[in-house]
C-alpha positions as CSV (number, residue, x, y, z in Angstrom):
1,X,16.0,-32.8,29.7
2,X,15.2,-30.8,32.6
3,X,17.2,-31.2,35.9
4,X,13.8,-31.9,37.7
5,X,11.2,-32.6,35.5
6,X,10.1,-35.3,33.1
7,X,10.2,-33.0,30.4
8,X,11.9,-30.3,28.9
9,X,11.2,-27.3,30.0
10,X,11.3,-23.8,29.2
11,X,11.8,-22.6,32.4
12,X,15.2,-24.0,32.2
13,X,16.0,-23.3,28.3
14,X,15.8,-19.6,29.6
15,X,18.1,-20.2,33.0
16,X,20.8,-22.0,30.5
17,X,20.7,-19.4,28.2
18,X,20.6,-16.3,30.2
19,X,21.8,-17.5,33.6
20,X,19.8,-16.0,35.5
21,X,15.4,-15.9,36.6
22,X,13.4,-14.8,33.2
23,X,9.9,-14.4,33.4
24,X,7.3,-13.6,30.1
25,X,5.5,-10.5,30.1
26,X,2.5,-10.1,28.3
27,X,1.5,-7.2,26.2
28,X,-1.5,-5.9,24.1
29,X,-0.3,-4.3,21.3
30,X,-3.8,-3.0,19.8
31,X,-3.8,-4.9,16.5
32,X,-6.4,-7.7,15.7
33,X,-7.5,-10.3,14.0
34,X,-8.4,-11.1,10.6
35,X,-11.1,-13.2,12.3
36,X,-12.6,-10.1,13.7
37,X,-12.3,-7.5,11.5
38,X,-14.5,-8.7,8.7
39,X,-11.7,-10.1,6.5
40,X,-12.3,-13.9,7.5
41,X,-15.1,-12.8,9.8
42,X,-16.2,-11.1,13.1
43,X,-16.7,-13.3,15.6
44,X,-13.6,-15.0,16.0
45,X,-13.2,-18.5,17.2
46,X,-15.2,-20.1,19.3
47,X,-13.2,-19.7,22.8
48,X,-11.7,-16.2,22.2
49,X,-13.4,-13.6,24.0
50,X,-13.6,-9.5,23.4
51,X,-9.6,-8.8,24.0
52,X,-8.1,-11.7,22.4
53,X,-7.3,-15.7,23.5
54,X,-5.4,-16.1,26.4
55,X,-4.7,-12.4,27.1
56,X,-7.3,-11.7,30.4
57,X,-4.5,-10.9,32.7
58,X,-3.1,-8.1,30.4
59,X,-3.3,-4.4,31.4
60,X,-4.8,-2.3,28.6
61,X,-4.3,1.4,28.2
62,X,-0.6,1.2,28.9
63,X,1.7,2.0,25.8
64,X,3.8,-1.0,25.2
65,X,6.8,0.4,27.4
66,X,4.1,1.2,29.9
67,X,2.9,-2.1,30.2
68,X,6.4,-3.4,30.4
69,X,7.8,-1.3,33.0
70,X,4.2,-2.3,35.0
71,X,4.9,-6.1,34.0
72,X,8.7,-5.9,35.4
73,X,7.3,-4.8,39.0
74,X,5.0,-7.1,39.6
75,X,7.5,-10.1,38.2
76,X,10.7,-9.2,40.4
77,X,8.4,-9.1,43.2
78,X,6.4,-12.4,42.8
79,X,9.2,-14.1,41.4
80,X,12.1,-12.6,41.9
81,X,12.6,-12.1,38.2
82,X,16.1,-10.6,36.7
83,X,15.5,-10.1,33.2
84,X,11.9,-10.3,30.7
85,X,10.8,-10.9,27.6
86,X,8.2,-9.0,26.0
87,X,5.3,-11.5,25.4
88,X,3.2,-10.1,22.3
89,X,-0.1,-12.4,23.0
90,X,-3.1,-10.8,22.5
91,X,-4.6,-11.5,19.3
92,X,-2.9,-12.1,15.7
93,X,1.1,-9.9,16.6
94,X,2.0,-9.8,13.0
95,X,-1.3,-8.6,11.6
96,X,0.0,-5.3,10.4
97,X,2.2,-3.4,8.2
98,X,6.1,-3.9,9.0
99,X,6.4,-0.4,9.8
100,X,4.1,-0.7,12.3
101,X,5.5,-4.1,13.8
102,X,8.9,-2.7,13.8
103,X,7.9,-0.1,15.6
104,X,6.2,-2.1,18.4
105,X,8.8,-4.5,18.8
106,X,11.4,-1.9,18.5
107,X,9.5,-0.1,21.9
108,X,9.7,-3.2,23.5
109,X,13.5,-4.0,22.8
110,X,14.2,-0.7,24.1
111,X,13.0,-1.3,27.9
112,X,15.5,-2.1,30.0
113,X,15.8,-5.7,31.2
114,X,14.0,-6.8,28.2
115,X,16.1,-9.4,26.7
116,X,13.6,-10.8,24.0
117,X,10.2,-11.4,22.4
118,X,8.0,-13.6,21.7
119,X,5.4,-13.2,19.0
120,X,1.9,-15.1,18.8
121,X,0.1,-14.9,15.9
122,X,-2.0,-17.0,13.3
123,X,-0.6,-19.6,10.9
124,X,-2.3,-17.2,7.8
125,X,-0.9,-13.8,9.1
126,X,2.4,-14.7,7.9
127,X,3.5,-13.3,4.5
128,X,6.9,-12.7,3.8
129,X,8.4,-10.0,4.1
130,X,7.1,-10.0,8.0
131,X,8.5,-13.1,8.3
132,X,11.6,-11.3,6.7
133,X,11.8,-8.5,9.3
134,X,11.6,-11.6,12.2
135,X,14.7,-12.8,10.7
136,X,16.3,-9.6,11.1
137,X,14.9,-9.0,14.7
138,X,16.3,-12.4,15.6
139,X,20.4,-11.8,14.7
140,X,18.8,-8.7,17.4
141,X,17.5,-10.5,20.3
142,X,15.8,-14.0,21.7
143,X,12.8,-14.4,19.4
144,X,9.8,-17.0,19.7
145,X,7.5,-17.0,16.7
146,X,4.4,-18.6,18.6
147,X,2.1,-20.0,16.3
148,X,-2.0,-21.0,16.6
149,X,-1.9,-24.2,15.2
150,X,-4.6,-25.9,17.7
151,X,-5.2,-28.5,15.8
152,X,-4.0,-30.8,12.5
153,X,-7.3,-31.8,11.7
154,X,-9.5,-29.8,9.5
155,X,-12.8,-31.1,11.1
156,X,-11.8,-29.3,14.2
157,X,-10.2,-26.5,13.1
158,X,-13.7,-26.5,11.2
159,X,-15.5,-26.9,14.5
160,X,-13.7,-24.4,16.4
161,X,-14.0,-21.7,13.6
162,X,-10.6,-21.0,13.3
163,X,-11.4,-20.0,9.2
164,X,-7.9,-21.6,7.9
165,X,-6.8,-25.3,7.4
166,X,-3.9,-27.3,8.6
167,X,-2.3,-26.9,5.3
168,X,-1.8,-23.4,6.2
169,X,-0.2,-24.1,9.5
170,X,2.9,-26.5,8.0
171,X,3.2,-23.6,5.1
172,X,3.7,-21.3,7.7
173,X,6.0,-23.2,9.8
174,X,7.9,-24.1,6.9
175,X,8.3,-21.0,5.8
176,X,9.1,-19.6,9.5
177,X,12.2,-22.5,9.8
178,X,13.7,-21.5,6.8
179,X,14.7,-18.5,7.9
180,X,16.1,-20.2,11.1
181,X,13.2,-18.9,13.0
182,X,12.0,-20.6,16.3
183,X,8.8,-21.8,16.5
184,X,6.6,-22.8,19.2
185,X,3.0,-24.5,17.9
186,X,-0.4,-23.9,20.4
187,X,-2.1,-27.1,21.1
188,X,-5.1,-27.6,22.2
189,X,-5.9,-31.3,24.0
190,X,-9.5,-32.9,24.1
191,X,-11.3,-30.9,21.1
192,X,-14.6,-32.5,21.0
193,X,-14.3,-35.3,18.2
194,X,-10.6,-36.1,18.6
195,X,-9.7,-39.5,19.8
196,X,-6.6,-40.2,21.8
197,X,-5.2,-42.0,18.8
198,X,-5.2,-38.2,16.7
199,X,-4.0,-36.8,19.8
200,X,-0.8,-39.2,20.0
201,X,-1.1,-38.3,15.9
202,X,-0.6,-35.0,16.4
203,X,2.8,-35.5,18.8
204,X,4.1,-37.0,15.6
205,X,3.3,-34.8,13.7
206,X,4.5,-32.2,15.7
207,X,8.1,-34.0,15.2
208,X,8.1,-33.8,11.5
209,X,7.0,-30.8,11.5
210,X,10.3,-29.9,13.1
211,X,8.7,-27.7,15.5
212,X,11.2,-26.1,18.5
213,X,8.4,-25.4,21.2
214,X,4.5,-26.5,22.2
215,X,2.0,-25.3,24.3
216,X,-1.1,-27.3,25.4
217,X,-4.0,-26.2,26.1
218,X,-7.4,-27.5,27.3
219,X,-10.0,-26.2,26.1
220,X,-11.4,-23.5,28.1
221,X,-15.7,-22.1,28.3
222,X,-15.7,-18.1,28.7
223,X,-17.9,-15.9,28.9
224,X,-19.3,-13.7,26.3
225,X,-18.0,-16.6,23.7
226,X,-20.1,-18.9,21.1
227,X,-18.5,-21.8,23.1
228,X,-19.9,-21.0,26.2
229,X,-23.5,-20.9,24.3
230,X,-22.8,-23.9,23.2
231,X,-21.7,-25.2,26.3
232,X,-25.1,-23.5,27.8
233,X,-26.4,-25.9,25.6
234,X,-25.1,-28.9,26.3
235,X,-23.4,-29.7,23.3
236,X,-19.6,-30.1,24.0
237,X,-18.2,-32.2,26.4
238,X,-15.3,-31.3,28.3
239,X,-11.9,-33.3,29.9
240,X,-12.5,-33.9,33.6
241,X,-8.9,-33.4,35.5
242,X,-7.6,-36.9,35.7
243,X,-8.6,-37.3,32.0
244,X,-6.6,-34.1,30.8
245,X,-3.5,-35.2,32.6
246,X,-3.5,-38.6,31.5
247,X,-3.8,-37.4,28.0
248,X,-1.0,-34.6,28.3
249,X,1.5,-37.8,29.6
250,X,0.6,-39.9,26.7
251,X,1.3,-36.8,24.4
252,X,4.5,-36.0,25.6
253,X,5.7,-39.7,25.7
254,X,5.4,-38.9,21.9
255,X,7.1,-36.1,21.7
256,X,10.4,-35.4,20.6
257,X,12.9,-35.0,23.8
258,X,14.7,-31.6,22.8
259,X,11.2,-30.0,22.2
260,X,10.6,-27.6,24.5
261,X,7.6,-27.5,27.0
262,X,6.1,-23.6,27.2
263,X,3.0,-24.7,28.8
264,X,1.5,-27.7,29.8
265,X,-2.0,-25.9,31.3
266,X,-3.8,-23.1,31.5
267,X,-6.8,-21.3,33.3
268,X,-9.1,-18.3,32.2
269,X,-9.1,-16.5,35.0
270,X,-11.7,-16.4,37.8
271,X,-14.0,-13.5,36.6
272,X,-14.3,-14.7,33.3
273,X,-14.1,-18.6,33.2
274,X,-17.4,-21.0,33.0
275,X,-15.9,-23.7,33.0
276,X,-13.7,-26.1,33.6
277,X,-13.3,-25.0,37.0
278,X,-10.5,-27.5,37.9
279,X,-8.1,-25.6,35.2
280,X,-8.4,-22.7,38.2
281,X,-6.3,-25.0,40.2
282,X,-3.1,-24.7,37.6
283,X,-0.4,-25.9,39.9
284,X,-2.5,-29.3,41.1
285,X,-2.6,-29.6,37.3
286,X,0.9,-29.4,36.8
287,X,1.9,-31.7,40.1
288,X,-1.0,-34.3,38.4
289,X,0.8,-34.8,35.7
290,X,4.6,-35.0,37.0
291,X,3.2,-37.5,39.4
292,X,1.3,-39.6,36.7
293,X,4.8,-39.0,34.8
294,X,6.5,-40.4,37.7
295,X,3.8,-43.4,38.8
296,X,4.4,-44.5,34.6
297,X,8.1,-44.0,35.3
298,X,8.1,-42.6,31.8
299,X,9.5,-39.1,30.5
300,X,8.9,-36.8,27.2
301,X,9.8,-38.9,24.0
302,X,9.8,-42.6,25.5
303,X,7.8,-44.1,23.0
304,X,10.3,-42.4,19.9
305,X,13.1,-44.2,21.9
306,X,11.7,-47.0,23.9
307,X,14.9,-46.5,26.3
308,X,15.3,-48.5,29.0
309,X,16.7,-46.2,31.9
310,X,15.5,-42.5,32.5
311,X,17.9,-39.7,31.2
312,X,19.1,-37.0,33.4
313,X,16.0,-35.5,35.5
């Protein structure tokens, strides 16, 4: 658990492991998304925009390297940063040939201070002898398989056009974990439909599924996206603030203790985000839910164990 949170954190997996300030970078390595390109469909889901979930604060234009060597300068300066990892987020990062992911992932090892990579992709962009070369790459360097899971209920998945089931997700996990792989599953809280029951559902599930790593997510209205039509419409309801921390508490009282906690929030930037406007506000996010952590005087897996005194924090 971590030395001052409720939960365990990243942050502090990479301080133990490298001893020193790590900070993610994130990089646009040009590939797509069998969403968009015609081979599922072309307009992705429902909340990714024109470059990609998630991936607004990238700089495009730069070669990998380039975008690096941009990233490191504006980490060691904001956050005093020591070493990076190459963050391959926009878009589906193993939707290619080998050859070709190779040869990104082999530009990014090669910058200096760049002591791993993390890799998002989809849950059906997986076949194996990618998942072959990740094994390799990880006897090389600190690798994070990130993968879009979102949600383990079809209906949503469904909802959110995400154009593969659950089933696919715990194949691909599987699969990932048998080569000794780590894996850290996207969540996304409050999808229209789910009731706090699935949610807590999910947690558990989350621990069968033997998964290392999870990142929340709210659900987020940009523009240029069918969910902001919809939204324009008035047909999805959204978390308010309070109602989105409460629920990320409840979820991580279900969730295993050693799991590590990538992300607990998010925003979508202030050029491109409709709405909800609260998420712009990340940090009086984050101190919401340590304090609703703290008023509970509960911590990340409580109801699993049921202890009765708080581990180390």
């Amino acid at each position: 658990m971590s030395s001052h949170k409720r939960y365990n954190t990243f942050s502090d997996e990479l301080k133990r492991h490298f001893g020193c300030k790590v900070q993610r970078i994130s990089v646009d390595a040009g590939l797509t998304c069998p969403n968009r390109d015609g081979t599922l469909d072309t307009e992705g889901c429902i909340f990714c925009g024109g470059h990609g979930s998630g991936s607004f604060g990238i700089r495009r234009g730069l070669s990998v390297a380039g975008q690096l060597e941009d990233g490191k300068e504006v980490m060691r300066r904001k956050y005093r940063a020591a070493k990076f990892i190459a963050y391959f987020q926009a878009y589906s990062n193993t939707y290619a040939s080998v050859d070709q992911i190779r040869k990104l992932f082999s530009e990014a090892q090669a910058v200096s201070d760049v002591v791993g990579v993390i890799i998002a992709t989809r849950p059906d962009c997986l076949p194996d002898d990618v998942l072959e070369y990740l094994q390799e790459l990880s006897r090389e360097t600190y690798l994070w398989l990130e993968l879009g899971i979102q949600s383990i209920y079809d209906r949503s998945l469904l909802f959110i056009n995400r154009r593969h089931d659950y089933a696919a997700s715990v194949d691909a996990v599987r699969r990932a974990k048998s080569r000794g792989l780590r894996v850290c599953a996207h969540v996304i809280l409050g999808l229209p439909g789910e009731t706090s029951a699935e949610v807590l559902a999910m947690a558990e599930e989350l621990n069968r599924l033997g998964i290392d790593g999870v990142k929340l997510h709210l659900l987020h209205v940009m523009k240029g996206t069918r969910l902001a039509e919809m939204h324009g419409r008035g047909e999805v309801e959204l978390l308010d603030r309070d109602g989105y921390a409460g629920l990320v508490c409840d979820f991580l009282e279900c969730l295993e203790p050693h799991i590590l906690i990538h992300r607990l929030t998010g925003d979508g930037g202030h050029d491109n985000l409709i709405a909800p406007l609260w998420s712009l506000k990340k940090f009086e996010v984050l101190n919401l839910i340590d304090a609703e952590l703290e008023r509970r005087n509960t911590w990340q897996g409580i109801r699993l164990s049921r202890q009765q005194s708080i581990p180390e924090i």
